[in-house]
N, C-alpha and C positions, 0 to 999 in steps of 0.2 A: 379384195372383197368379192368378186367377180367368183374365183373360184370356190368361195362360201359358199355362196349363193348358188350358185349351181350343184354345191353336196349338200346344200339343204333342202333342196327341192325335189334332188333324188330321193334323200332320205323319206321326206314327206310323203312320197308315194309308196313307197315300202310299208312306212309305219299303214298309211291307208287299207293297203291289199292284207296288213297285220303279217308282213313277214317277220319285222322287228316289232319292238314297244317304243315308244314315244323316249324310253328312258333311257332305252339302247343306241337309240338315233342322237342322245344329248353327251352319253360318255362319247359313242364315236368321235362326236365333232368337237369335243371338248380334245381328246385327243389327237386330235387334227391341229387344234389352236397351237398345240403345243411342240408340234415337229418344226425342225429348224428349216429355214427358208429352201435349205437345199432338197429337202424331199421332196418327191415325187410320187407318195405314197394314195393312193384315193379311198375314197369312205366303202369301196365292197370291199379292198384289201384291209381295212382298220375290222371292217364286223365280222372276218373271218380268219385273221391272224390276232389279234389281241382280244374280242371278244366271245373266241373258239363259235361262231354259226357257222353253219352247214355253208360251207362255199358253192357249191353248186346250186344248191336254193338265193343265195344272193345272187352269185351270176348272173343266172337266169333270168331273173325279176328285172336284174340290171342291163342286160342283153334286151330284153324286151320293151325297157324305156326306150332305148337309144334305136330300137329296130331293125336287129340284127336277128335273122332268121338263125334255130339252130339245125345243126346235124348230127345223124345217129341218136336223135332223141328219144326212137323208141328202142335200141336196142341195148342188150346188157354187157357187151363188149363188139372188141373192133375185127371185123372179119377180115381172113387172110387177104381175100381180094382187094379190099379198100387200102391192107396195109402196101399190095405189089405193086398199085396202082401209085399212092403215095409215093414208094421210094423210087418209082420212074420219072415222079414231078422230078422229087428233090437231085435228082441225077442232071439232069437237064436244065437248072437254074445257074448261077454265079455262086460258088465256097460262099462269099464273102456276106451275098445279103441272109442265105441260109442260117449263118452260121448271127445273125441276128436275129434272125424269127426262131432259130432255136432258145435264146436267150429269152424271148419276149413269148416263147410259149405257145408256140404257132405255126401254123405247118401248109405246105401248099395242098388244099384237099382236094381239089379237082381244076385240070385246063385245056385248055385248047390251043388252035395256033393263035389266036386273038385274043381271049381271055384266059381269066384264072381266079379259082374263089380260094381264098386263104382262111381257114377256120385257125380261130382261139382264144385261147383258157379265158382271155379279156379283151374284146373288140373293142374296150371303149377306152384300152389303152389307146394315149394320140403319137405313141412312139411306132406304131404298129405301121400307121398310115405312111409315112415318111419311108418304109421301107419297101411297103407294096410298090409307092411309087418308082422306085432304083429297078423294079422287074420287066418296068419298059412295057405292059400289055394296054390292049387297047381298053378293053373293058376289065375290071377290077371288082369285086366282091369279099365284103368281110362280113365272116360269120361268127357263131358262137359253138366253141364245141366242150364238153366236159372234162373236167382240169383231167381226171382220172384217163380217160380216151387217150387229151394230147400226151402225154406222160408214157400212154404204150405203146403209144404210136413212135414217140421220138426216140425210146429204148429200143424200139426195133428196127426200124429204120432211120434213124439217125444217132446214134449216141451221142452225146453231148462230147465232142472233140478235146483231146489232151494229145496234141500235139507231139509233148514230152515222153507217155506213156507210149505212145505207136511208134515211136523209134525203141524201143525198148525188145520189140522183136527183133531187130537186126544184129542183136547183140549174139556172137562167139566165143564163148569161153574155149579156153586150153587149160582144161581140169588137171590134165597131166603135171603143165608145170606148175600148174600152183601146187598142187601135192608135191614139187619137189623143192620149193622155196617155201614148206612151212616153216620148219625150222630153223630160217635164214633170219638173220636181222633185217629190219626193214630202213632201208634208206626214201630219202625224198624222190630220188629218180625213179625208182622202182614204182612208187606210190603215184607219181605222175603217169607212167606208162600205165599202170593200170586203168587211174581214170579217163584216159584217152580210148583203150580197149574196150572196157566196158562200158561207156555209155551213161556214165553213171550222173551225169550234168542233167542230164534226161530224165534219170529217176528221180532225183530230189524235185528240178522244176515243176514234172510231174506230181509227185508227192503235195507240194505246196499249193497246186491248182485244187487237186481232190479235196483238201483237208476242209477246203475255203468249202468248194460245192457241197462236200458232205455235211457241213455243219459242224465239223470236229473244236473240241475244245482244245486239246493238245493233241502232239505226233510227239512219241518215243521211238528213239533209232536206238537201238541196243545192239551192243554183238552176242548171239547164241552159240559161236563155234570160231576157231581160225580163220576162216573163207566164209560165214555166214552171219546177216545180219539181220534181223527183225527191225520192219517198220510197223509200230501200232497206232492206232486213232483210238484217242478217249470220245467217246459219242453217247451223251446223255450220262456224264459218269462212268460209262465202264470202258476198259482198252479191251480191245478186237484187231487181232494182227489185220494189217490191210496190205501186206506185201513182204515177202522172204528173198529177199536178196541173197542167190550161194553163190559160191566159184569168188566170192570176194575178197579181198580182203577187211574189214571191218575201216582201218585205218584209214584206208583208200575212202570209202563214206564219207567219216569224220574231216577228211580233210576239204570233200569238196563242200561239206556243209558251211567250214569256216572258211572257207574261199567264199562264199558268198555272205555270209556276214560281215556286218561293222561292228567294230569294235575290239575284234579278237585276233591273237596271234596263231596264225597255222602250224606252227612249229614249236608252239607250248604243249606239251602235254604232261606234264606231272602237276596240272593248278587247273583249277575251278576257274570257270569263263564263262561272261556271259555277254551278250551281242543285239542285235536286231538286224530284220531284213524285210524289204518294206518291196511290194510288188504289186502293181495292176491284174487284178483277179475280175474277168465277165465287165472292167469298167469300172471297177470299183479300186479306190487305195487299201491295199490289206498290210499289215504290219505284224510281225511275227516278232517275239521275243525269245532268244534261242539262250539256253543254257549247258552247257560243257561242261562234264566230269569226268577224271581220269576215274576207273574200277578196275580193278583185278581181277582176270581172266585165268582161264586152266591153264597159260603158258606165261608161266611167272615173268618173261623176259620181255614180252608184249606190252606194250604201253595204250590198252584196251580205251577207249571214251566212253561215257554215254550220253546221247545228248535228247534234251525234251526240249521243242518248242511248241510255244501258248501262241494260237491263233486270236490274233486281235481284229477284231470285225467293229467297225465303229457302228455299223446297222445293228449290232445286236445291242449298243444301250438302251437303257429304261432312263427316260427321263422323266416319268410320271409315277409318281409315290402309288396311284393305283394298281398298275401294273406289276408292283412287286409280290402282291398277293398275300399282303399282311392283314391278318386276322385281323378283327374289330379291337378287342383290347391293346394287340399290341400296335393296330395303327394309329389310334388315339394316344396312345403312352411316344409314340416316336416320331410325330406331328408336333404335339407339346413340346416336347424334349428340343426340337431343331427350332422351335419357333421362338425359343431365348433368347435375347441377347448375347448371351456369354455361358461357359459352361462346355463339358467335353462329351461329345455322342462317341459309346465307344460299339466296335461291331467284332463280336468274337467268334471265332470258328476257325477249322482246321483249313490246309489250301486247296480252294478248288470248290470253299459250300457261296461262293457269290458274294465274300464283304464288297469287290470292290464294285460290285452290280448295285451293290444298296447305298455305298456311297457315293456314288457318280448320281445316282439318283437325286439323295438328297441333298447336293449340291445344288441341282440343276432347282431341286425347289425352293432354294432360300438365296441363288444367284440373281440380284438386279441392279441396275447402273450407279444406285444409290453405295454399295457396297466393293469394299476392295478383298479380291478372293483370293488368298495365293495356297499354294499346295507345297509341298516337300517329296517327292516319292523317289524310289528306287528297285525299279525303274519305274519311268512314266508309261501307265500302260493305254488310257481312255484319253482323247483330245477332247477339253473340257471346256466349250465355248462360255465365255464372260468369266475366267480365271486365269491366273496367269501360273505356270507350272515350272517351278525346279526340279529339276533332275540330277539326281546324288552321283561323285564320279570322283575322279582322279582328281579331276581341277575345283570338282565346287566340293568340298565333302560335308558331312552333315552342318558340323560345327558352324561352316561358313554358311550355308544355305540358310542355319538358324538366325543369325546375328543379319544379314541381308532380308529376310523377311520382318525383323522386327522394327530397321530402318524403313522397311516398308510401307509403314500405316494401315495394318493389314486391319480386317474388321471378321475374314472369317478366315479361318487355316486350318487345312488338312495335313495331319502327318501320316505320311502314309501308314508306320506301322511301328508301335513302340517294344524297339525289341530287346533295350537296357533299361539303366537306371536312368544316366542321361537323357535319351530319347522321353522316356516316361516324365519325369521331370520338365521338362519343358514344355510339352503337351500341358503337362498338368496345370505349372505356372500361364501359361496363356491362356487357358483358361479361366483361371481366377483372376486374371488383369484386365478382363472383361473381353474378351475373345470368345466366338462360337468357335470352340473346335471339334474335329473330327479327327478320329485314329481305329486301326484294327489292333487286334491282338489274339493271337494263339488260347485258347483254354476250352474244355470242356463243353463248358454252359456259364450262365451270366454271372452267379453269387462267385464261381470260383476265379473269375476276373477279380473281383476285389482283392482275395484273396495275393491272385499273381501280384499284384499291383503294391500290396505291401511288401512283402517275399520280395520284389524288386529293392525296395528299400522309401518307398516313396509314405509318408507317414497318414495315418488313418484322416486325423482333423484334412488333410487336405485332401484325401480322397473324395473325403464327404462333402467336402466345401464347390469343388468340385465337377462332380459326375453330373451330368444330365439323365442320362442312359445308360445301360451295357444293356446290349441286342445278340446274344447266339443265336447262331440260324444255323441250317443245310441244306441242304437240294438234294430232291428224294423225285423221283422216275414217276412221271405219271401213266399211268395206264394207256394203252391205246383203245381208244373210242372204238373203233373199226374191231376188235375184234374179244374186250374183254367179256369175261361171266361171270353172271352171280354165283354163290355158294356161299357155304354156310362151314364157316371155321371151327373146330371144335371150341367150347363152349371154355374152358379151361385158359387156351393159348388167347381168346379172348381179353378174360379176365385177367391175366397177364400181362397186361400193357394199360389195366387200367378200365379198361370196359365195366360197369356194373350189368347187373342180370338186364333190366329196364333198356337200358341201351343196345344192349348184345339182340336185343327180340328186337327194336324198334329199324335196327340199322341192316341197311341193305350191303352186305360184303361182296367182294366181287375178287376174281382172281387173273392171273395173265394167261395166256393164248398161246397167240401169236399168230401173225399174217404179212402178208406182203407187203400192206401198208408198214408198218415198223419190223420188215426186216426178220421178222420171227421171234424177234426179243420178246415181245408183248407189251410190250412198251415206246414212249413216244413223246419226246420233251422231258423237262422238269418244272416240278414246282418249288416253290420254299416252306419249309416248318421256321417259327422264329422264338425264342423265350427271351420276350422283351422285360428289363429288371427296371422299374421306373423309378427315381432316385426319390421317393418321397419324403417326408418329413419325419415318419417315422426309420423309414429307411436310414435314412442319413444319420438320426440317434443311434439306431442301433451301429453301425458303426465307428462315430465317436469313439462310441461306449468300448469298443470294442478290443481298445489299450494295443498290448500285446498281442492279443490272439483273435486273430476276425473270423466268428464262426460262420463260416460258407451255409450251415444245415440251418441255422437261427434263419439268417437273410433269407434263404428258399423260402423258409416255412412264411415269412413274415410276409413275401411278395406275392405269395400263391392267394395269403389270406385279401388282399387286396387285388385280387382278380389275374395275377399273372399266373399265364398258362404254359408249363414248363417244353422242352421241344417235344419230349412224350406225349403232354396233351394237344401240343398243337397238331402233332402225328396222328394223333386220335381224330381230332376232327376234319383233316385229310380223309383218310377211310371213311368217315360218317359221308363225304362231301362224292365220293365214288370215286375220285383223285387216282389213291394209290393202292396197296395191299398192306395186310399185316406183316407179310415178310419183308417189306421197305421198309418200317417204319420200324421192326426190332430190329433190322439192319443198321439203320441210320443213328438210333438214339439210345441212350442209358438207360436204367430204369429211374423213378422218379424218388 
């Protein structure tokens, strides 16, 4: 309660000085209620990470409660001298505590032989103090300096240390002999010598550190040549190679990858494998779900892999239905929907538009002690406190996981994903036996879910009986704040998507950049579009009705007429919202 009360009082004066609204200061805290015990997260990082404010105007405000002078206030960047100065502190301190104030964003700004002021990003972090004290000075001082400052400051003079990568210079290739062993069969020995030579224990660890710090959602290791291997990071949706590996062998990669995963045979390669590999990343438990596929390469004889693994950050769940950024219709339609008793929420979309971001979600808001929650997945990807989680495999397989949950007494059940008739069928059944269920599934958009659903073989009366929901969604690239502009699309490519004349004059378009802040892309995060299908009453007749043949174009027409707004429209008022561009959004979506 203590520490309520203390982000309530800060907030109070914010809202007073009107940095925030009364109503900003109530979602913050409401979202604070809701973080699990183990957070550490405080009320400037909630109104600058989840309700996008200006981070340095909260800072500030917050730095000045607690009375923390700042520095370089008045200037527009950091002068060479302050940074030579700086990297003479940092030269002069312990690896070990630095390499913690790097972490916490914080830099030695000026010392002496007795004292030392340490500015940063957040002096009213209490992790900050504990480290000052490890520096041993007599007199100590913490100040406040601009996230933007500490940030150029630490790329210049301190990069944020990867260990694994700075060994990656001492690596000597002998390009000769690999050029004289292309042609050679690859044995295990050969493949050991290499990884020993090259270093390449270094590159992945490395790799696995970066992917965490960059925010990556997947790393693809592909082979592009004999001796060449492409490592990519998917970052906001798109891959951007992040490192070429030559003088390699490919195999030589692939093997040290499954040497570090569980799960997998290093000496399999003609079958699809898949693993996890779980690592301490800045402090944090990071878990990675690594997948393996034999392809075929330019050298028919080469037993080539490709392997993708999905960074699992448990920091980056949504446990709060607001945060997913569901429009008004469809967050009313998907509130209703999970607030049943019984009945199946289905969430459709291709891999990678966020189902399992929206189910962990709506989990977490119909998980209470009263309730027994169990799950099915394959694999388990989110750790889902107040649920208990089966994971599909050699020893449990579906079948059994099925027949063990229902001995369970379960009252809400996630399947992870209904990818037969079987699987479908039983979601569906649990559902009608008075079961809230939850499932994904592959389709377009939401009318053609019904659709799959029959096509599976599963019959209309119990579709209808039933559905709660079908939710498509995507995740579409939000602009970067820092450097997007307005403009004015032609009037046509408008109308195109759906825009009438009235709207086209009324709406302000904006298009990408690019800057340093997002890297050049123009871009910076995602957001979600959703075409929530809400199973109403008429809904459900049509259906029925619908025998043999379920018309997917009928159900659109009939959902749209009752307020659903298809992912095209939800795209639309993205763009109205300044969000995204029109080329995101014919990117992302069909027409209606």
């Amino acid at each position: 309660m203590g520490k309520i009360n203390i982000r309530r009082h800060i907030g109070d004066i914010l809202v007073k000085k009107k940095i925030i609204s009364a109503d900003q200061l109530q979602e913050a805290l409401d979202i604070l209620e809701q973080e699990p015990e183990t957070s550490t997260r405080r009320l400037g990082q909630i109104l600058f990470q989840d309700l996008d404010l200006n981070r340095h105007t909260i800072m500030k405000e917050i730095a000045d409660i607690y009375a923390f002078r700042e520095v370089l206030e008045d200037s527009e960047s950091v002068s060479d001298d302050i940074i030579e100065h700086i990297k003479k502190n940092v030269e002069e301190l312990n690896n070990e505590v630095i390499d913690e104030l790097v972490v916490l964003k914080a830099v030695p700004f000026h010392r002496t032989k007795s004292a030392i002021t340490v500015a940063a990003a957040d002096p009213s972090d209490p992790n900050i103090q504990g480290v000052i004290q490890k520096l041993n000075f007599k007199k100590t001082e913490l100040v406040y300096c601009k996230y933007e400052f500490i940030e150029e400051i630490l790329s210049t003079v301190y990069e944020q240390k990867n260990e694994f990568l700075d060994l990656l210079e001492e690596i000597d290739y002998d390009e000769s002999q690999l050029e004289a062993e292309e042609e050679e069969s690859i044995n295990e020995e050969e493949i050991d010598a290499e990884i020993n030579q090259s270093m390449l224990n270094s590159l992945i660890e490395g790799m696995l550190v970066e992917s965490v710090r960059q925010g990556v959602s997947d790393v693809h290791i592909v082979p592009s040549g004999p001796t060449t291997t492409d490592l990519r990071f998917r970052t906001d949706g798109k891959l951007k190679l992040w490192y070429q590996q030559k003088n390699v062998k490919p195999e030589a990669i692939s093997a040290v990858v499954k040497d570090k995963t569980r799960n997998v045979d290093r000496f399999e390669r003609d079958a699809s494998q898949d693993g996890f590999i779980q690592r301490q990343i800045d402090g944090v438990g990071i878990r990675y779900r690594v997948s393996i596929m034999p392809i075929v390469g330019n050298q028919y004889d080469r037993k080539f892999e490709s392997v993708v693994i999905r960074v699992l950050d448990d920091r980056k769940v949504i446990r709060d239905l607001d945060l997913l950024g569901l429009q008004k219709t469809a967050k009313e339609s998907f509130v209703k929907s999970i607030s049943q008793p019984s009945g199946i929420v289905i969430i459709t979309g291709p891999t990678g538009s966020g189902k399992s971001t929206t189910l962990v979600a709506a989990l977490y808001s119909v998980i209470d002690p009263t309730k027994n929650v169990l799950t099915i997945e394959e694999p388990v990807e989110y750790i889902i406190e107040g649920a208990r989680q089966l994971k599909i495999s050699n020893h449990m397989t579906f079948d059994q996981s099925i027949r063990g949950i229902l001995r369970h007494d379960p009252d809400i059940v996630l399947v992870g994903e209904m990818r037969d008739l079987k699987t479908a069928e039983i979601a569906i059944k649990l559902a009608n036996t008075g079961h809230l269920t939850f499932s994904t599934l592959h389709t377009n958009d939401a009318p053609s879910a019904v659709s799959r659903l029959f096509k599976m073989g599963v019959e209309p009366f119990l579709i209808a009986n039933a559905v709660n929901l079908v939710m498509a969604q995507r995740l579409i690239r939000r602009l970067c704040k820092d450097c997007k502009e307005e403009f004015r699309p032609h009037v046509e490519i408008a109308k195109g998507i759906g825009f009438t004349e009235e709207e086209y004059e009324t709406t302000t378009f904006y298009k990408s950049v690019g800057c340093d802040v997002c890297g050049k892309s123009g871009f910076k995060g995602r957001s979600a579009i959703h075409e929530a299908l809400y199973f109403s009453k008429e809904i459900k007749e049509l259906v029925l009705e619908s025998g043999g043949d379920v018309d997917e174009a009928a159900i659109k027409k009939l959902a749209m007429s009752q307020g659903m707004l298809t992912l095209r429209g939800s795209g639309r008022e993205r763009i109205k919202e300044g969000i995204t561009t029109i080329e995101e959004i014919i990117a992302s979506t069909l027409e209606d």
